[in-house]
C-alpha positions as CSV (number, residue, x, y, z in Angstrom):
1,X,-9.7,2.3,-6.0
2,X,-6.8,5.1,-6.5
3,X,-4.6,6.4,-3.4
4,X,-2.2,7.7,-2.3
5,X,0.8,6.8,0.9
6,X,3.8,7.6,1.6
7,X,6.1,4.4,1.9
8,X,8.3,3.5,5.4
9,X,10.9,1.2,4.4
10,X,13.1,-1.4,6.6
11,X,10.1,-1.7,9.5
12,X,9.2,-4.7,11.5
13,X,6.6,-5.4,9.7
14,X,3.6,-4.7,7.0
15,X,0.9,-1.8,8.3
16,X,-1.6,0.6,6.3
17,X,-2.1,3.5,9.0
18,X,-4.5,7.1,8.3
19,X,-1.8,9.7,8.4
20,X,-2.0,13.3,7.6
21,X,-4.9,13.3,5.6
22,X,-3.6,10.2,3.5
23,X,-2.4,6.8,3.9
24,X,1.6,5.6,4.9
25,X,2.2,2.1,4.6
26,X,5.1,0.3,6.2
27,X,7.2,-2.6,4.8
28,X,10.2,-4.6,6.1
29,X,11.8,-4.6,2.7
30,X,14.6,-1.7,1.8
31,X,14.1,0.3,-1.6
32,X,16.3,-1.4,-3.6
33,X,15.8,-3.4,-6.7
34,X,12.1,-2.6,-6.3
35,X,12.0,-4.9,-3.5
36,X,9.6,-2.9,-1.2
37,X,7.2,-2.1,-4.4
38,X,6.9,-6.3,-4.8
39,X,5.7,-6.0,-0.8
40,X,3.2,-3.3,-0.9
41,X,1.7,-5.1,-4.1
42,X,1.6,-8.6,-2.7
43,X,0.8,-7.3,0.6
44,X,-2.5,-6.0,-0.6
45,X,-3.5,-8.1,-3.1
46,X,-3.3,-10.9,0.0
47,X,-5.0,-9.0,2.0
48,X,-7.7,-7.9,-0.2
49,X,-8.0,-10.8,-2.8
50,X,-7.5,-8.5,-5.5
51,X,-4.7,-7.4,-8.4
52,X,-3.0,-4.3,-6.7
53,X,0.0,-1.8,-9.0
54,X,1.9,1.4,-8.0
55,X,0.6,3.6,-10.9
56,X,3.1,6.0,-9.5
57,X,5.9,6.6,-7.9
58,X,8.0,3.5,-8.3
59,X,11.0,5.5,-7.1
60,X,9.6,7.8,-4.1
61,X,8.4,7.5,-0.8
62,X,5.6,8.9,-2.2
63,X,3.1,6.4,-4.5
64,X,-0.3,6.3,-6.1
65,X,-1.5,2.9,-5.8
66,X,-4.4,1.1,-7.8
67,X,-6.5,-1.7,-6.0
68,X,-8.3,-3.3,-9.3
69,X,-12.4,-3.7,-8.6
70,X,-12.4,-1.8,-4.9
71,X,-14.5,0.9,-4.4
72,X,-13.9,3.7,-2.0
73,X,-16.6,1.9,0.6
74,X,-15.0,-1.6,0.1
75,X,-11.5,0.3,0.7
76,X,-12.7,1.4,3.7
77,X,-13.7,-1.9,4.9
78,X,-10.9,-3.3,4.2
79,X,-8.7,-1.2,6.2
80,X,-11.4,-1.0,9.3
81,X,-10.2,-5.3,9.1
82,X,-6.8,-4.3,9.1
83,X,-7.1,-2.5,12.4
């Protein structure tokens, strides 16, 4: 499964939330030293079991993120048990 998010960094803590037609994910780390990128991809490989990587967009607010062996049903479940 490919998409797309635009990143909030320095939050209170890790969320996935349907935003303007897309996804923005929030992370307590700051965007330095690729600190935030190392929380979005442990974040979701812990929440969905599987390998995670920002195929895209290592230095935006704005990434394209693989989720290895998730369709686009099984990423819908996954964020319906987020919520």
């Amino acid at each position: 499964m490919i998409f797309e998010a635009r990143v909030k960094t320095g939050r209170n803590e890790f969320a996935i939330i349907k935003a303007d037609g897309g996804f923005e994910i929030s992370v307590r780390s700051q965007p330095r030293e690729g600190e935030a990128n190392a929380e979005i991809v442990r974040e979701l490989k812990r929440l969905t079991g599987r390998s995670a990587f920002i195929v895209k967009g290592a230095k935006s607010k704005r990434k394209t993120i693989s989720i290895e062996g998730l369709d686009e049903g099984g990423f819908e479940d996954f964020y319906e048990s987020c919520h």
